[in-house]
matplotlib code that plots the C-alpha trace (Angstrom):
import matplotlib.pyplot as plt

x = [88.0, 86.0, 85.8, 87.5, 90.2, 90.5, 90.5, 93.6, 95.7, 94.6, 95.8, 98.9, 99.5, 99.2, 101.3, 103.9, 103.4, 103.8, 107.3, 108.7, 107.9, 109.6, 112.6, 112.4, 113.8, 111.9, 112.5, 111.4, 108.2, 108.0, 106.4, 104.4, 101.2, 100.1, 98.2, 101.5, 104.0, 101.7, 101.6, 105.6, 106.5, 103.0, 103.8, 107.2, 106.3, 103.3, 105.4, 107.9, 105.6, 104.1, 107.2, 107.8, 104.2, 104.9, 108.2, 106.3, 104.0, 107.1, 109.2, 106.5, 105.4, 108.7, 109.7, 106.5, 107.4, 110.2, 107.5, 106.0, 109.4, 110.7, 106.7, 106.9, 110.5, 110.0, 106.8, 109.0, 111.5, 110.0, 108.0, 111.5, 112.2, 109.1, 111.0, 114.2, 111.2, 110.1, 113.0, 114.4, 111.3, 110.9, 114.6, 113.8, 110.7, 112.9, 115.5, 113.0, 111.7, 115.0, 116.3, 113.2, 113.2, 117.2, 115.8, 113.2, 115.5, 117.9, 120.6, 121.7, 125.2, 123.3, 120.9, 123.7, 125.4, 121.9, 121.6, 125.2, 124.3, 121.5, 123.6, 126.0, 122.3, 121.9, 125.3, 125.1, 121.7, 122.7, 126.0, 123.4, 121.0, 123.9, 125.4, 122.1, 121.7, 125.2, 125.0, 120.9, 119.7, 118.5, 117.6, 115.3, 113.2, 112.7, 111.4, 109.2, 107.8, 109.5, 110.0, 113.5, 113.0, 111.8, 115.0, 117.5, 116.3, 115.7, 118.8, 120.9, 117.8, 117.7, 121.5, 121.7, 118.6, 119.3, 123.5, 122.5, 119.8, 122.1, 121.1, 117.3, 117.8, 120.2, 117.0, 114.9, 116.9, 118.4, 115.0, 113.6, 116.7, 116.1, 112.4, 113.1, 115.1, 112.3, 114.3, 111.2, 112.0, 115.6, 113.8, 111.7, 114.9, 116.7, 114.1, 113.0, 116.6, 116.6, 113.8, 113.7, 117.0, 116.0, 113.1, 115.1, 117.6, 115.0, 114.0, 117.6, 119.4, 116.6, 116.2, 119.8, 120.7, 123.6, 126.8, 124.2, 123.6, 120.4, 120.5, 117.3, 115.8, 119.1, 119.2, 116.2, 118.2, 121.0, 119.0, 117.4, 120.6, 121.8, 118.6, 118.8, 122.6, 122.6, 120.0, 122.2, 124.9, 123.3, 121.7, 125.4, 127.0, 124.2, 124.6, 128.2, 129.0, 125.6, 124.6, 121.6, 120.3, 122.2, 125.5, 127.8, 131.3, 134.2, 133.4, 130.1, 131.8, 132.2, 129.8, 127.3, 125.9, 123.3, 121.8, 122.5, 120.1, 117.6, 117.1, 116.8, 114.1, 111.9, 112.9, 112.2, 108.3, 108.0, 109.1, 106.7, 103.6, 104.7, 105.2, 102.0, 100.2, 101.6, 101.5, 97.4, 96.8, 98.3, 95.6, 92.7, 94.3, 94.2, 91.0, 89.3, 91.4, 88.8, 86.5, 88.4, 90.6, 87.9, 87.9, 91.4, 91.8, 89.4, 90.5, 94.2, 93.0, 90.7, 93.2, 95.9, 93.7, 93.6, 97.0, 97.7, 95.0, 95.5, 99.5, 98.2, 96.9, 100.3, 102.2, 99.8, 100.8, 104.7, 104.2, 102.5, 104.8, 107.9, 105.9, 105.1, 109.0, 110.0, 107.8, 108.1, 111.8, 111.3, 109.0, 105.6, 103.5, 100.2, 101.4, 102.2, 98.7, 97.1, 99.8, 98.0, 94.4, 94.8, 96.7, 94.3, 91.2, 92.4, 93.2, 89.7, 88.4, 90.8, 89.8, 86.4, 86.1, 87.9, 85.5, 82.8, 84.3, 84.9, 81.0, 80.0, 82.8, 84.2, 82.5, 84.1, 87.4, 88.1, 86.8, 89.7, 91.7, 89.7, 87.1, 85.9, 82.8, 83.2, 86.5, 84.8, 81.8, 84.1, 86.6, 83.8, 82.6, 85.6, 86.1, 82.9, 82.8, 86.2, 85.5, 83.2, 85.7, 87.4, 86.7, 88.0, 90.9, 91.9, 92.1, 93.8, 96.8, 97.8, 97.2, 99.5, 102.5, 102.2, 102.8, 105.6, 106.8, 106.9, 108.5, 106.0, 106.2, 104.6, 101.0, 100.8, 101.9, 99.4, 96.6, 97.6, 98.0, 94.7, 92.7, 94.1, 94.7, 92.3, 89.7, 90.1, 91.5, 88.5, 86.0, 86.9, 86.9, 84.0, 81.8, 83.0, 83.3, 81.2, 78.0, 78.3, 79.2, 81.9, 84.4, 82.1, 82.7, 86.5, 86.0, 83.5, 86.1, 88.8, 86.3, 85.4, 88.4, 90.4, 87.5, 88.0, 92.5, 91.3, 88.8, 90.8, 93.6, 92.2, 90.7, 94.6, 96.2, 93.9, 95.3, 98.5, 100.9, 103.2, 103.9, 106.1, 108.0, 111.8, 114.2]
y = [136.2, 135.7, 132.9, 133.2, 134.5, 131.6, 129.3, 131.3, 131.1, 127.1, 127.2, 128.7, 126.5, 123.6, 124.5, 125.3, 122.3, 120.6, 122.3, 121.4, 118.1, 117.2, 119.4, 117.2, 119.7, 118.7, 114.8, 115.1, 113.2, 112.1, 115.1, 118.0, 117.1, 113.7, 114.9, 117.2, 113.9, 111.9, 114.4, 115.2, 111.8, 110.5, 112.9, 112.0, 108.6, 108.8, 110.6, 108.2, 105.3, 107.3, 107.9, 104.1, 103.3, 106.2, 104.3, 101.0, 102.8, 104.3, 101.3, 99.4, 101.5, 101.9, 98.4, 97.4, 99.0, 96.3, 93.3, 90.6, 88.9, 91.9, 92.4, 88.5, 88.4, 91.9, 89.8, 86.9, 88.4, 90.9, 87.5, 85.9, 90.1, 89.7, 87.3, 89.6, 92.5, 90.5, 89.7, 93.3, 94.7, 92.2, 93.4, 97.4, 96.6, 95.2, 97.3, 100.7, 98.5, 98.7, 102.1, 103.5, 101.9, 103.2, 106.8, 107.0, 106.3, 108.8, 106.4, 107.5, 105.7, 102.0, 102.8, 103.8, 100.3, 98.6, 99.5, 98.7, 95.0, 95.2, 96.4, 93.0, 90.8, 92.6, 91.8, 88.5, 88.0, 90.0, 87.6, 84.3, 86.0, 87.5, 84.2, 82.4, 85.4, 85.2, 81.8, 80.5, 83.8, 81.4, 78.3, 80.6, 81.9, 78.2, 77.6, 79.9, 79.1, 81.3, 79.0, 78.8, 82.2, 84.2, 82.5, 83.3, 87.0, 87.7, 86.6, 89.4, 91.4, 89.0, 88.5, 92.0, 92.8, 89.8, 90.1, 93.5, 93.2, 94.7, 98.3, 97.2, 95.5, 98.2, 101.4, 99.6, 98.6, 102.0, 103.5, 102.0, 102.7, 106.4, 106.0, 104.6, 107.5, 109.8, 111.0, 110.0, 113.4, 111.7, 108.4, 109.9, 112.2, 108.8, 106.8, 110.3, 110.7, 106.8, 106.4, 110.3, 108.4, 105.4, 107.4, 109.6, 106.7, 104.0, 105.7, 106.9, 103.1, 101.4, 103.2, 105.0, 108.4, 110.4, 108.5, 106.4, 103.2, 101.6, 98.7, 97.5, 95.6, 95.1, 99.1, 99.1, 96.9, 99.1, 102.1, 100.4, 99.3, 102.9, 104.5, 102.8, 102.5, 106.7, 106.5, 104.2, 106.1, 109.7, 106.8, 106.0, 109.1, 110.4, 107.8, 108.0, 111.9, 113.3, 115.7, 113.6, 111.4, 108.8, 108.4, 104.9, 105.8, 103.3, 102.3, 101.3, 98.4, 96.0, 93.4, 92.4, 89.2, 89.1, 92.4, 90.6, 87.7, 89.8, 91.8, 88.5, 87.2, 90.4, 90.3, 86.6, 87.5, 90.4, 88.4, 85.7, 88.0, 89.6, 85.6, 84.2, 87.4, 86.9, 83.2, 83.8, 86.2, 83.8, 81.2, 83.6, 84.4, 80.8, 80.4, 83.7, 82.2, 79.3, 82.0, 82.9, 85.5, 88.6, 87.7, 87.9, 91.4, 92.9, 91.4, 92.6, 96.0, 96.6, 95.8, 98.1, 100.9, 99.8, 99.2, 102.9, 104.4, 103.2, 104.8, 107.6, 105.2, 102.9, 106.0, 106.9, 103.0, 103.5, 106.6, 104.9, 101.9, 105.0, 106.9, 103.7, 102.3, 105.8, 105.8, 102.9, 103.7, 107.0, 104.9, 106.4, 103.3, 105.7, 108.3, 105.2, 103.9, 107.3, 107.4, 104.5, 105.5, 109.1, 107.3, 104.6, 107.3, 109.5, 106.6, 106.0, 109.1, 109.0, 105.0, 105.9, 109.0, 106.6, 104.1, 106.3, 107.4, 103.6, 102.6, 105.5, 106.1, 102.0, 102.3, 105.5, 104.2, 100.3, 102.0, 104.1, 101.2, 99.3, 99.5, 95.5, 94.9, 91.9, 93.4, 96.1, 94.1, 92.2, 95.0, 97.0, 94.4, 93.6, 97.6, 97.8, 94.8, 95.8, 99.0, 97.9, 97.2, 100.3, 101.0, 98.1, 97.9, 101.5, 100.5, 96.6, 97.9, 100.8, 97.8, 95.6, 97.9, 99.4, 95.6, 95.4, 99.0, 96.9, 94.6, 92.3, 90.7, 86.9, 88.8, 89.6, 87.0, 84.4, 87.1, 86.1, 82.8, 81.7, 84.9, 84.2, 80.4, 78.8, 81.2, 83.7, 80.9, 78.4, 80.7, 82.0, 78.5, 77.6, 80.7, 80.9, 77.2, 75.3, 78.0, 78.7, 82.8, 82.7, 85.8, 87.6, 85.0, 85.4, 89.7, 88.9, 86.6, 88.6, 91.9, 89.6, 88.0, 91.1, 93.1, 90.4, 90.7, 94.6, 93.1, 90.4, 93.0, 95.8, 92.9, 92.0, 95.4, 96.6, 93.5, 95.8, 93.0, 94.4, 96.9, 95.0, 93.5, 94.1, 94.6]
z = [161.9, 158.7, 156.7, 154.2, 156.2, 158.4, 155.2, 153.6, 156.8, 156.6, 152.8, 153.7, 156.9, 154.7, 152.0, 154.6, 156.1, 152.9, 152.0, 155.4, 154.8, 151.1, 152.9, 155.5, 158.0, 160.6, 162.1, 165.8, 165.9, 169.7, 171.3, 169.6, 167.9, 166.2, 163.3, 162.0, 162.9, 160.6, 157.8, 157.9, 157.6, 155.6, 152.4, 151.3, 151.7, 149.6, 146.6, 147.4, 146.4, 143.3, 141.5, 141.9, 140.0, 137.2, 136.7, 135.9, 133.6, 131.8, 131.9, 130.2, 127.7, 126.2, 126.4, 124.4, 121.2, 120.7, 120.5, 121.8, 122.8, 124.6, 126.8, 127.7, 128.7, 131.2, 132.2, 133.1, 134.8, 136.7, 137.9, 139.6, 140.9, 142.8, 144.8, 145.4, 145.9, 148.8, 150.5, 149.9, 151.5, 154.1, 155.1, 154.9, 157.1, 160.1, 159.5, 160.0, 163.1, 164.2, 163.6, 164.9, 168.2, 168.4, 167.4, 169.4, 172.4, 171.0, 170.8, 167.4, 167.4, 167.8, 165.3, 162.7, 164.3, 163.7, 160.0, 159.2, 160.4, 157.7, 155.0, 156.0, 155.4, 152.2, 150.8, 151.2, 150.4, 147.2, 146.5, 146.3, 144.3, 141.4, 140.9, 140.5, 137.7, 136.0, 135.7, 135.7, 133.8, 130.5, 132.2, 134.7, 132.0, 130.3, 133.8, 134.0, 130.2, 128.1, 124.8, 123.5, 121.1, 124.0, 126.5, 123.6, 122.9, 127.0, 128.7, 128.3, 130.0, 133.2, 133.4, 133.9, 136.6, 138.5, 138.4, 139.5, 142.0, 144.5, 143.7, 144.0, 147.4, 148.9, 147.2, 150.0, 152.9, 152.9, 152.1, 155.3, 157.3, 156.3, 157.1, 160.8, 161.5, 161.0, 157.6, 155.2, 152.8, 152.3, 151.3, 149.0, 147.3, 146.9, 144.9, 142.8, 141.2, 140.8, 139.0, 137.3, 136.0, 134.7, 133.0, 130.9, 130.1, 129.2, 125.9, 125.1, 125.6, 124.0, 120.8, 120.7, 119.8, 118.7, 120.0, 121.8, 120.2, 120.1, 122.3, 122.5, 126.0, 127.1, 127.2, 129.2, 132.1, 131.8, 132.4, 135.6, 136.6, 136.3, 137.5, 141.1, 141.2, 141.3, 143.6, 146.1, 145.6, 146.6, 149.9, 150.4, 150.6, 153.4, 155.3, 155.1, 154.7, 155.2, 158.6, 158.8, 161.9, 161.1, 160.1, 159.6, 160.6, 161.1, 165.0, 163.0, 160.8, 163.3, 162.8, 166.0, 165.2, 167.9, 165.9, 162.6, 164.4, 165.2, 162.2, 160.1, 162.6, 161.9, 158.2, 158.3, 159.5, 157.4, 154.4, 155.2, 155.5, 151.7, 150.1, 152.0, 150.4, 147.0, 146.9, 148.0, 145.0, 142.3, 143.5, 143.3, 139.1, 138.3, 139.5, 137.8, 134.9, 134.9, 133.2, 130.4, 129.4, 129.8, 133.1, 134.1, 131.9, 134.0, 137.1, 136.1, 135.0, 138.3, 140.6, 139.0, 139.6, 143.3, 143.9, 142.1, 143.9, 147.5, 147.7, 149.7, 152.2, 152.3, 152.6, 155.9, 156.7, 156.8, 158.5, 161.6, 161.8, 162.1, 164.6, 166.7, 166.3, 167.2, 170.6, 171.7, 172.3, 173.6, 176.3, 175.2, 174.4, 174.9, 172.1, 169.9, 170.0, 170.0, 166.7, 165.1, 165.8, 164.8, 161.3, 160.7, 161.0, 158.4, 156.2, 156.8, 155.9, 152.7, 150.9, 151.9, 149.4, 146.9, 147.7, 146.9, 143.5, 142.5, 143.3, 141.3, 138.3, 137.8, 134.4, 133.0, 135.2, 133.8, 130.3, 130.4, 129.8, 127.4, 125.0, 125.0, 126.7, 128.4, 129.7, 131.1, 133.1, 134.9, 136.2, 137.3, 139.0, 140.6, 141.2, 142.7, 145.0, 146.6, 147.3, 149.6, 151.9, 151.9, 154.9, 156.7, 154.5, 155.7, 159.1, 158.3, 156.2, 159.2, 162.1, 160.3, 159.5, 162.7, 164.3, 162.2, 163.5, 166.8, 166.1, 166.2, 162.8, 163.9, 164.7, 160.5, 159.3, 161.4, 160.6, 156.9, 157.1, 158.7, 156.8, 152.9, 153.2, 155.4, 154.5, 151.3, 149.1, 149.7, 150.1, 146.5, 145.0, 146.9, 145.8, 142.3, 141.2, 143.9, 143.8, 140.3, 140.9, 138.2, 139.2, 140.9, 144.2, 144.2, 144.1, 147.3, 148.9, 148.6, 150.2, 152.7, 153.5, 153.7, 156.1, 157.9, 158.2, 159.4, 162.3, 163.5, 163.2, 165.4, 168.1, 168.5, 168.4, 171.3, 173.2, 173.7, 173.8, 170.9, 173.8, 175.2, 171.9, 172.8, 169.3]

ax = plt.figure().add_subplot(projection="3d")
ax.plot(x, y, z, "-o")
ax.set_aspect("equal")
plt.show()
């Protein structure tokens, strides 16, 4: 066959491929070939994550035209969300552990059983966290610095994100339910018309329009509120009234509280891994904040380029925990490694082309954001300097989810414990305070440190001891 013919039936395979995975017809990803399991389930998971980014864009830049107040207050309360974010995730993480493992062993009634038990967690986690909100809303951003203009203006905002922070914890556990039954197109559907939503409502409740009046941030709650409340809803009625995989029906209600156990105990770990993460990078911001304010602009700007750029490679992350969930309860521990070899490669072939890019472009890149030259010197630096470890991060981020796929959620979390705290956080002190390397010691650290997580990582995994993780 000629060239050029064999590279138009690849086009066209691809594209095919492609279609069938958004549709999401296709959710049998125990047998048949590794390389078209990870794609099917990698793609929606990778648009899933990228409508989520252009909603913070969006949700931003429309919420800074009202002011300073309004920019500080969504500053301070998405601070506090990053707490219900964790949980919520931490949660959607064991609960995909879960319903894959049920999946994969075709058990489809006790995986519907298993993600009612979550929905029961979220509810009540969800209870705490709304009363804090009704009644705290004010007093929590005084605490977290707002001064008494900013607390007056913002409250109304909070009150209403954090009274509502159902919708946002119920978008991810159901999300990761969906996920661990193999249904990542449905996943990625849910959180499209959630935040597609919120998009087209931001500008219209903020700035009012017709019968519409203008109701400034408080619109821009509403329309999150909104946004992701649709979004559960459309999550709600699949799982309820859907044909898909899984389906709650009434001899799923009864709650098992030895499943309810176990779920928290892998939400517990996954949670854990997310906070000692998070709780590492506001250390390394205080100390680059020892530099001044160009410092941590460029910091901030370089690392949102990373964090938009490497979705394709979290999306190729979730996809491996599923597949190795998924196998492990069909009994075929070999084609859940092979799973997570095959994933982590191509993850490695994908950050290493963006590594390249970043070593080569970080000047045109960070001066896409800003002009000021100081700004600029320090984000490409950063840029640069973690790019380096590309590589290694490619194969660290698939390792880890695909231990939490397990089940195996303590193997993470001591990985990040002993890498970020006993050695990323003083090595970064040490290099740029103690040695004099300003900033430039915390962007080696954290390339170091986090080369390191993937080593350590890949030494454990070959072990073969999360083969045996009963959930």
């Amino acid at each position: 066959m000629p060239f050029f013919k064999r590279a138009q039936v690849r086009v066209v395979h691809f594209f095919e491929l492609f279609r069938i995975a958004v549709a999401g017809t296709e959710k049998e990803f125990t047998t048949g070939s590794i390389n078209r399991a990870i794609f099917l389930l990698a793609i929606p998971m990778v648009l899933e994550m990228a409508m989520e980014s252009l909603f913070a864009v969006v949700d931003i830049f429309f919420v800074s035209h009202l002011g300073v107040n309004a920019i500080t207050t969504v500053g301070l309360t998405e601070s506090v969300l990053t707490l219900v974010y964790t949980c919520a995730m931490g949660l959607s993480m064991a609960a995909t552990a879960v319903v894959a493992r049920r999946t994969g062993e075709k058990n489809h009634e006790e995986a519907a059983h298993a993600a009612m038990q979550a929905l029961y967690i979220a509810g009540g986690l969800s209870v705490i966290i709304s009363l804090a909100g009704l009644i705290f809303s004010r007093d929590i951003l005084l605490l977290m610095g707002a001064s008494k203009e900013v607390a007056d203006y913002g409250t109304g905002y909070t009150k209403i994100l954090l009274a509502g922070n159902l919708v946002i914890v119920l978008l991810f556990l159901i999300n990761g339910i969906f996920r661990g039954a193999g249904d990542a197109a449905l996943a990625m559907r849910s959180l499209w018309i959630a935040n597609g939503l919120n998009i087209l409502l931001c500008p219209l409740l903020i700035n009012g329009w017709g019968p519409v009046p203008a109701m400034g941030l408080q619109g821009a709650a509403l329309a999150t509120f909104i946004g992701r409340g649709t979004g559960v809803c459309y999550q709600v009625y699949h799982l309820v009234r859907g044909k898909d995989l899984i389906r709650i029906t009434r001899q799923q209600l009864s709650p098992a509280w030895n499943t309810i156990l176990s779920i928290l105990r892998l939400a517990m770990g996954s949670t854990a891994q997310m906070l000692i993460a998070s709780a590492s990078w506001i250390f390394l911001v205080r100390i680059i904040s020892y530099f001044g304010k160009d410092a941590v602009a460029g910091y901030t700007i370089a690392i949102r380029v990373v964090i938009f750029t490497i979705l394709p490679a979290w999306g190729m992350a979730n996809a491996a925990a599923a597949l190795v969930g998924q196998n492990l309860g069909a009994r075929q521990p070999d084609r859940a490694e092979k799973s997570v070899w095959r994933a982590a490669f191509l993850n490695m072939l994908f950050l290493g082309v963006v590594g390249l890019v970043f070593l080569a472009g970080a000047p045109t890149i960070i001066r896409l954001f800003t002009p000021e030259q100081e700004v600029v010197g320090y984000g490409v630096q950063c840029l640069r300097l973690m790019s380096l470890g590309y590589v290694f991060y490619a194969y660290g981020m698939v390792i880890t989810q695909s231990f939490n796929g397990a089940g195996d959620t303590r193997t993470p979390t001591l990985i990040n414990l002993v890498a970020l705290w006993m050695f990323q956080v003083p090595l970064a002190w040490s290099l740029a305070i103690w040695f004099n390397w300003g900033p430039q010691g915390v962007f080696w650290a954290i390339a170091i440190a986090e080369s390191m997580m993937a080593v350590a990582g890949v030494l454990l995994f070959r072990r073969g001891t999360w083969k045996q993780v009963k959930i």
